[in-house]
N, CA and C atoms as a LAMMPS dump frame, in Angstrom:
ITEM: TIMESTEP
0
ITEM: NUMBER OF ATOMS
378
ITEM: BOX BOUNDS ff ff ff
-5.0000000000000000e+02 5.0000000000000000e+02
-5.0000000000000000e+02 5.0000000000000000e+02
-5.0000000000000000e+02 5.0000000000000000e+02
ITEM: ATOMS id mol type element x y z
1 1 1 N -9.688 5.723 18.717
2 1 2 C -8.305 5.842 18.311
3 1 3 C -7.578 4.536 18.632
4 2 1 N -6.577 3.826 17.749
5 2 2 C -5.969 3.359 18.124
6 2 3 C -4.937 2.88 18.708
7 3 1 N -4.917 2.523 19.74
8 3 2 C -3.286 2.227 20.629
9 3 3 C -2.561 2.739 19.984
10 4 1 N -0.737 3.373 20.426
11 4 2 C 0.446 3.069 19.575
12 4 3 C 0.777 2.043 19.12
13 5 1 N 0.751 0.952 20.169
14 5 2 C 1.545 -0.88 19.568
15 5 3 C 0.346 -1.386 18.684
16 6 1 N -1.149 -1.118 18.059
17 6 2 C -1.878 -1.171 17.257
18 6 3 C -1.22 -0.572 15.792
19 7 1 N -0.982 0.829 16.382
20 7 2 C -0.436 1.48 14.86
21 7 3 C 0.825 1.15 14.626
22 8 1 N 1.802 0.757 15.741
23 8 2 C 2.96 -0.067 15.236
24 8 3 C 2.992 -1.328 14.209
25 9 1 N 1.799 -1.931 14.922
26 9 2 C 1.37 -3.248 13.935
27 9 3 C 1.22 -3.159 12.85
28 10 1 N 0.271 -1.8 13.019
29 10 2 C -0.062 -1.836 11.422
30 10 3 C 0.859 -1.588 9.999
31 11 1 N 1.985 -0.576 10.523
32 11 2 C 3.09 0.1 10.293
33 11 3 C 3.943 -1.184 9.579
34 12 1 N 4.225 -2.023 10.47
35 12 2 C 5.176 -3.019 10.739
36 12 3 C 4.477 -3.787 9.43
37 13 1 N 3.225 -4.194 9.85
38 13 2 C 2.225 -5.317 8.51
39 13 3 C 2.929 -4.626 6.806
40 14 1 N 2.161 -3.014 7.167
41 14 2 C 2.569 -2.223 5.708
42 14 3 C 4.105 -2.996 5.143
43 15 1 N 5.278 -2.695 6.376
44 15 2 C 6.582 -2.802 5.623
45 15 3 C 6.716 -4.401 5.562
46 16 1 N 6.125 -5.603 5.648
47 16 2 C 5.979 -7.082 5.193
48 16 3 C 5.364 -7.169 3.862
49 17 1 N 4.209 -6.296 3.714
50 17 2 C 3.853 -6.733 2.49
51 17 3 C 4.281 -5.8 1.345
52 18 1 N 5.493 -4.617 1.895
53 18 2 C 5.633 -4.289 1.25
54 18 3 C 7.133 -4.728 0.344
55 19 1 N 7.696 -5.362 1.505
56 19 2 C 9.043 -6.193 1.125
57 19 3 C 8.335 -7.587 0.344
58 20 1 N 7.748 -8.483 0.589
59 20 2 C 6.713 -9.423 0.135
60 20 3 C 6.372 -9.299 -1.472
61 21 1 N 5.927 -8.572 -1.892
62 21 2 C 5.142 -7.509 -2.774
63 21 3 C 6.553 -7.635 -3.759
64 22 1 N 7.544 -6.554 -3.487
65 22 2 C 8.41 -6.642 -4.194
66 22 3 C 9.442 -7.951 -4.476
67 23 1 N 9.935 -8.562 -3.407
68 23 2 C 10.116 -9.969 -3.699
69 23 3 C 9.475 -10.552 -4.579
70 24 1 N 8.547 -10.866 -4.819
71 24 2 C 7.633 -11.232 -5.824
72 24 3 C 7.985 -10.388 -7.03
73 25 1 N 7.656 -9.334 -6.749
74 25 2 C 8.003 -8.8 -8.541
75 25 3 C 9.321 -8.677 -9.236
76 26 1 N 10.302 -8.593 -8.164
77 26 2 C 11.369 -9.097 -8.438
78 26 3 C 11.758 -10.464 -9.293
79 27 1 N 11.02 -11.317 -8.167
80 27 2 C 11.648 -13.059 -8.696
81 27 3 C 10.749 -13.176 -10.116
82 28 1 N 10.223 -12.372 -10.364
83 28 2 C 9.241 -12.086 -11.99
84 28 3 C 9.288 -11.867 -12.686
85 29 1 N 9.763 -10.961 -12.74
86 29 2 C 10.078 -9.496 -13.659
87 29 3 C 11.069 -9.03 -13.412
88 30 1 N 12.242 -9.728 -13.215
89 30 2 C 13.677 -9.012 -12.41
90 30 3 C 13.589 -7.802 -12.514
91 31 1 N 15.147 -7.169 -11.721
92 31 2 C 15.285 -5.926 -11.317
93 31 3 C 15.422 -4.904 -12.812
94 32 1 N 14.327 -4.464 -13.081
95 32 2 C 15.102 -4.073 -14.805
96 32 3 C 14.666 -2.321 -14.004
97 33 1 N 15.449 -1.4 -14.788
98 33 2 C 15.433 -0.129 -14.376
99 33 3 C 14.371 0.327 -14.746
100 34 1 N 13.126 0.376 -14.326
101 34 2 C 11.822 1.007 -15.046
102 34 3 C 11.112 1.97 -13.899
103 35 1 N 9.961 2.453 -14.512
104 35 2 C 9.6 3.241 -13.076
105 35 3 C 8.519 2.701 -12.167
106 36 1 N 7.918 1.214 -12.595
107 36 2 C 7.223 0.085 -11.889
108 36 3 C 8.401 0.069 -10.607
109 37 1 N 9.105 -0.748 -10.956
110 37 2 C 10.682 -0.709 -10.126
111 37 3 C 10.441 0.241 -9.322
112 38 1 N 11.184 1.12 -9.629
113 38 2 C 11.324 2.734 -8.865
114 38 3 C 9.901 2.648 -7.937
115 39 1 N 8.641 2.911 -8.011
116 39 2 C 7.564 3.186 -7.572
117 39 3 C 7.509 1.879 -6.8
118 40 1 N 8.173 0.528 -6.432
119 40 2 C 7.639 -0.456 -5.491
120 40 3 C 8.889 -0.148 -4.58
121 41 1 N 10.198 0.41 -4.844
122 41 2 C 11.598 0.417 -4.244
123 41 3 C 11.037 1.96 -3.17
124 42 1 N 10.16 2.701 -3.995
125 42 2 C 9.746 3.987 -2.617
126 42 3 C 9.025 3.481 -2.153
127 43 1 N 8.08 2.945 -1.964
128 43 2 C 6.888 2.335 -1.205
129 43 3 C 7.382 1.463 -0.132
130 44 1 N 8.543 0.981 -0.596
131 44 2 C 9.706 0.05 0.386
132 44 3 C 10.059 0.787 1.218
133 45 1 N 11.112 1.814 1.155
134 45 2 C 11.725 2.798 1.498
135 45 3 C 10.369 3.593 2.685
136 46 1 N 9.239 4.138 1.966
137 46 2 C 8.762 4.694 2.605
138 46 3 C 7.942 3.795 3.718
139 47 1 N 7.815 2.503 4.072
140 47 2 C 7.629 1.679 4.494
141 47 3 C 8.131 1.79 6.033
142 48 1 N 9.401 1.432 5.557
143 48 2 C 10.562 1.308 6.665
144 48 3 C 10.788 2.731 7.323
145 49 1 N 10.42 3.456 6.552
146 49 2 C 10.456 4.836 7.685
147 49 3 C 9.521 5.044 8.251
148 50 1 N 8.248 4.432 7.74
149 50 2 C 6.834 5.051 8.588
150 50 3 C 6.744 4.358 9.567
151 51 1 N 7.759 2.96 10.057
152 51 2 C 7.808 2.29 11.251
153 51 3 C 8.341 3.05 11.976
154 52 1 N 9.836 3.702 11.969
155 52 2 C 10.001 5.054 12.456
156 52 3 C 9.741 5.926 13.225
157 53 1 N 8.026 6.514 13.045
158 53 2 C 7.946 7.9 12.881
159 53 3 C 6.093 7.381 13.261
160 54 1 N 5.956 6.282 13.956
161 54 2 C 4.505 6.289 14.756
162 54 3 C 3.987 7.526 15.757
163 55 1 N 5.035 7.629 16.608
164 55 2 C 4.863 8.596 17.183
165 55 3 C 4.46 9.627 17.34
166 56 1 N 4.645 10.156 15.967
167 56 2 C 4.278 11.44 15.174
168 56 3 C 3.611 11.787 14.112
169 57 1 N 2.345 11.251 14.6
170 57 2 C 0.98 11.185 13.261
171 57 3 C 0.914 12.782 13.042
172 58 1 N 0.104 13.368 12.453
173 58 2 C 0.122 14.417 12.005
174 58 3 C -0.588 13.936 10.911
175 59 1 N -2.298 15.178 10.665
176 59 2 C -2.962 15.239 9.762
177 59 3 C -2.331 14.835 7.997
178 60 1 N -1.358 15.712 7.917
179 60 2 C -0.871 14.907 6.986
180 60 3 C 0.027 14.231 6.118
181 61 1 N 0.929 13.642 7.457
182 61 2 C 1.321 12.117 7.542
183 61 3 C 0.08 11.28 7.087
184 62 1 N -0.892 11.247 7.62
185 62 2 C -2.209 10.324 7.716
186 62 3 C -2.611 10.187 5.888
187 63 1 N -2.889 11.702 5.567
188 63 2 C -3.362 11.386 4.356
189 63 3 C -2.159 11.399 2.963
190 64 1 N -0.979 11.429 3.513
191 64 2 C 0.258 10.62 2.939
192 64 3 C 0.117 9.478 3.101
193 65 1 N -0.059 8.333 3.848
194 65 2 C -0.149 7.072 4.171
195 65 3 C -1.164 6.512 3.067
196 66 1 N -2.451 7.48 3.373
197 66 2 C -3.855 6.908 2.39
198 66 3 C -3.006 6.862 1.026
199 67 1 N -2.71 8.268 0.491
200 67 2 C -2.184 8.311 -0.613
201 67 3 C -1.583 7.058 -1.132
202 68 1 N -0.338 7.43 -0.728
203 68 2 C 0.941 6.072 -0.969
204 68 3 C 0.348 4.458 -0.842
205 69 1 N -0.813 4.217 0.207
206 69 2 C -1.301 2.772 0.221
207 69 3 C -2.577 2.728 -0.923
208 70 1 N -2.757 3.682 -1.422
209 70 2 C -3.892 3.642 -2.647
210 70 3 C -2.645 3.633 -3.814
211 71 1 N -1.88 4.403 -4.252
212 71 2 C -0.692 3.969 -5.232
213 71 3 C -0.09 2.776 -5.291
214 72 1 N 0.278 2.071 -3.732
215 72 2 C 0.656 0.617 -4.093
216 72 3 C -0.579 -0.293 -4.635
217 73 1 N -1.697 -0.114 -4.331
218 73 2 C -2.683 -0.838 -4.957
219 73 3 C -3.28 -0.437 -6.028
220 74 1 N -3.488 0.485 -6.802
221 74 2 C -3.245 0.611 -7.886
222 74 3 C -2.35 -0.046 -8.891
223 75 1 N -0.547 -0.108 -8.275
224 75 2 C 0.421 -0.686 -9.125
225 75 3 C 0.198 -1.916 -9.102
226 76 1 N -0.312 -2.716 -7.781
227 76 2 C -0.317 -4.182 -7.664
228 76 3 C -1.599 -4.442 -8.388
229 77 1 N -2.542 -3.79 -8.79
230 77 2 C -3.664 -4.043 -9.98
231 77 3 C -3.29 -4.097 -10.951
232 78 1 N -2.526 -3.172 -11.092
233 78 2 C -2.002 -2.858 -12.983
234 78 3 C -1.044 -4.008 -13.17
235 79 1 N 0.167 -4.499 -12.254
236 79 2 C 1.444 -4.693 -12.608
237 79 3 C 1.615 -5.977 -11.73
238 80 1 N 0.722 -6.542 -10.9
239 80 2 C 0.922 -8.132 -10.365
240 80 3 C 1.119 -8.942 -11.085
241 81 1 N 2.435 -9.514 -10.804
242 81 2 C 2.742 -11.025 -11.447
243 81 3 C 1.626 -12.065 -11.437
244 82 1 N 0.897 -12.001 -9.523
245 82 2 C 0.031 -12.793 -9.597
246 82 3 C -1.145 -11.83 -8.562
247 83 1 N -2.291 -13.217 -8.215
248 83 2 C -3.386 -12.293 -7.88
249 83 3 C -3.087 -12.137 -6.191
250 84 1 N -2.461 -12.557 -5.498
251 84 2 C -2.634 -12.18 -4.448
252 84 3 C -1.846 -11.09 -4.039
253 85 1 N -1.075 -10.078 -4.409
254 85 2 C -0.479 -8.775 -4.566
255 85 3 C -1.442 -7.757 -4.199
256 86 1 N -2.687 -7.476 -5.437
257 86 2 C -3.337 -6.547 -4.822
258 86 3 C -5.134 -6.838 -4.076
259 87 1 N -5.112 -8.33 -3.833
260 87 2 C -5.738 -8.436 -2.561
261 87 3 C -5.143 -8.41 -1.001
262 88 1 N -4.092 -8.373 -0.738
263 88 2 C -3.382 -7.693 0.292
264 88 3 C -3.273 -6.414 0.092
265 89 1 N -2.903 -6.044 -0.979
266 89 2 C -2.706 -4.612 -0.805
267 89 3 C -4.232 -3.611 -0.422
268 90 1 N -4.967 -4.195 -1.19
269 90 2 C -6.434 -3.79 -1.004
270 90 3 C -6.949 -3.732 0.314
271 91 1 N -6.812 -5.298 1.13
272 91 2 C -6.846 -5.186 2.261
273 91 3 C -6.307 -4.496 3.303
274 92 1 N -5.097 -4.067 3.051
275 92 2 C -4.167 -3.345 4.361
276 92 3 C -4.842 -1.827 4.148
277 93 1 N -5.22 -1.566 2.743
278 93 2 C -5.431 -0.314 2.731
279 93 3 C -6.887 0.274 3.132
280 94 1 N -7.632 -0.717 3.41
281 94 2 C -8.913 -0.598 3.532
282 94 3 C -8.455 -0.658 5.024
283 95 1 N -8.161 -1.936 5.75
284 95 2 C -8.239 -2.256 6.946
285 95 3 C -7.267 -1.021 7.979
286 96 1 N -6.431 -0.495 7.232
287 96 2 C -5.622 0.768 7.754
288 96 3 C -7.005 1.51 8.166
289 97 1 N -7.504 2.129 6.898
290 97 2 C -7.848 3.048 6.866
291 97 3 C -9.346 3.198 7.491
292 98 1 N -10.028 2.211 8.225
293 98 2 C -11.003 2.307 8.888
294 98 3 C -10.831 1.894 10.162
295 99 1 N -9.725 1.393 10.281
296 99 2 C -9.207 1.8 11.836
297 99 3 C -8.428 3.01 12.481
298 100 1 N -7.532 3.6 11.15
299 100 2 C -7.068 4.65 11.905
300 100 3 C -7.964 6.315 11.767
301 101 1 N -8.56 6.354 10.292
302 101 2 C -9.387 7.303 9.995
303 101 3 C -10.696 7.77 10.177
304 102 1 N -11.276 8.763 10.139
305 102 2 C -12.797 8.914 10.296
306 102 3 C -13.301 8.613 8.981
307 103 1 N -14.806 8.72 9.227
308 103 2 C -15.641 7.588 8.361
309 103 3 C -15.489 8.299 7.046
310 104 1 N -15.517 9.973 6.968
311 104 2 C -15.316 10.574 5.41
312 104 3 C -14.061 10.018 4.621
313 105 1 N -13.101 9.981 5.543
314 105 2 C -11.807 9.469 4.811
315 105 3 C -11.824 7.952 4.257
316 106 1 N -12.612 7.334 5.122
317 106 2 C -12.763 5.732 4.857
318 106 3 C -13.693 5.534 3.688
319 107 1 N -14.688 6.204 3.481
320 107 2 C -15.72 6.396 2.359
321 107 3 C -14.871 6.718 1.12
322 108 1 N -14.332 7.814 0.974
323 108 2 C -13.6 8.051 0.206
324 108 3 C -11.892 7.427 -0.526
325 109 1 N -11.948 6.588 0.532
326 109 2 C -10.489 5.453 0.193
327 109 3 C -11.625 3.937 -0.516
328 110 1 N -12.788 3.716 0.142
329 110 2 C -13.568 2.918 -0.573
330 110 3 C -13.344 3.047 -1.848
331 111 1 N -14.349 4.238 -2.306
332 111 2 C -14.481 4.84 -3.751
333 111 3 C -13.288 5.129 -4.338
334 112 1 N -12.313 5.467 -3.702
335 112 2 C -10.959 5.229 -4.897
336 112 3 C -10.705 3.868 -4.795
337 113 1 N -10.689 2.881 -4.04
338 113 2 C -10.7 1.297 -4.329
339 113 3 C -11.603 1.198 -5.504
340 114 1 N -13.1 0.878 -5.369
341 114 2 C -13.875 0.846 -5.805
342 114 3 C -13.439 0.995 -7.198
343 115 1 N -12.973 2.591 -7.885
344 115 2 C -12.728 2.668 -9.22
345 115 3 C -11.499 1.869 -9.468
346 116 1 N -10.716 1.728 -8.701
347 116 2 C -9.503 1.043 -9.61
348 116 3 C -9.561 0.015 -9.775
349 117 1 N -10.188 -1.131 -8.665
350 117 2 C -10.802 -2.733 -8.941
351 117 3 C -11.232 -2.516 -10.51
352 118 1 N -12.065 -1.248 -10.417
353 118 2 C -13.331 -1.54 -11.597
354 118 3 C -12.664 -0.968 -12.94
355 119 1 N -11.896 -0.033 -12.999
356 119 2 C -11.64 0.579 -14.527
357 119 3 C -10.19 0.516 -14.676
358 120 1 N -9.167 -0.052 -13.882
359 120 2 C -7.397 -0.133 -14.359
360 120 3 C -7.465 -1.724 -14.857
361 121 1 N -7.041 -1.408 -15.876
362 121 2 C -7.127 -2.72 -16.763
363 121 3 C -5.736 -3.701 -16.447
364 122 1 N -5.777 -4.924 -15.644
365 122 2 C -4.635 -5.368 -15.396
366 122 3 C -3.671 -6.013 -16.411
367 123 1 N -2.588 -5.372 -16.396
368 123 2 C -1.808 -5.831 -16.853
369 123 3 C -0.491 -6.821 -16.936
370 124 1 N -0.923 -7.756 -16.465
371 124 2 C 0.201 -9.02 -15.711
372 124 3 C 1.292 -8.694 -15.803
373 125 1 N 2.042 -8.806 -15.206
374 125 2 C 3.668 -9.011 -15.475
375 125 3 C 4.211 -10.338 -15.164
376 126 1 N 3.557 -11.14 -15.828
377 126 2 C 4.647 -12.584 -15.898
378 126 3 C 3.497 -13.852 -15.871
């Protein structure tokens, strides 16, 4: 298991690249009302609260986290301005998830990596 000030870190990393991330798609693709938008502005949002709320992991908080960090990498596949978007994102979500999870959950966040590298067809934005 890892420390609290470990999972703080990690917490803390999530809400950098997740402000990062959008900065970028912002200075890109300005703020236009779409649901790309919407879907990087919750990931923000939910970011800044999961720094919050370390304290209080809970089964599933945990596989909310997987969730939501497999959706931002998904969007940063489909919808990156550029390429380093969803190789961070890839990374935090991998590197989360085999430090804080057991090995079925980590296997299985692989293989949903795995397919979306391989079959979401990217679609640049800018």
């Amino acid at each position: 298991m890892v420390p609290y000030h470990g999972r703080l870190a990690l917490r803390i990393a999530r809400l950098v690249l997740a402000v990062a991330c959008a900065a970028a798609y912002i200075r890109t693709a300005g703020f236009e009302q779409n649901w790309v938008s919407a879907l990087i502005a919750a990931y923000t949002v939910y970011s800044l609260g999961a720094v919050f709320a370390v304290r209080y992991e809970t089964p599933i908080r945990a596989a909310t986290a997987i969730v939501a960090d497999a959706t931002n990498f998904a969007i940063w596949t489909w919808q990156a301005p550029g390429d380093w978007q969803p190789a961070l994102a890839c990374g935090y979500l991998l590197g989360s998830t085999v430090l804080l999870h057991d090995l079925a959950r980590a296997a299985i966040t692989f293989a949903v990596v795995l397919f979306i590298a391989l079959f979401l067809p990217p679609g640049r934005n800018g």
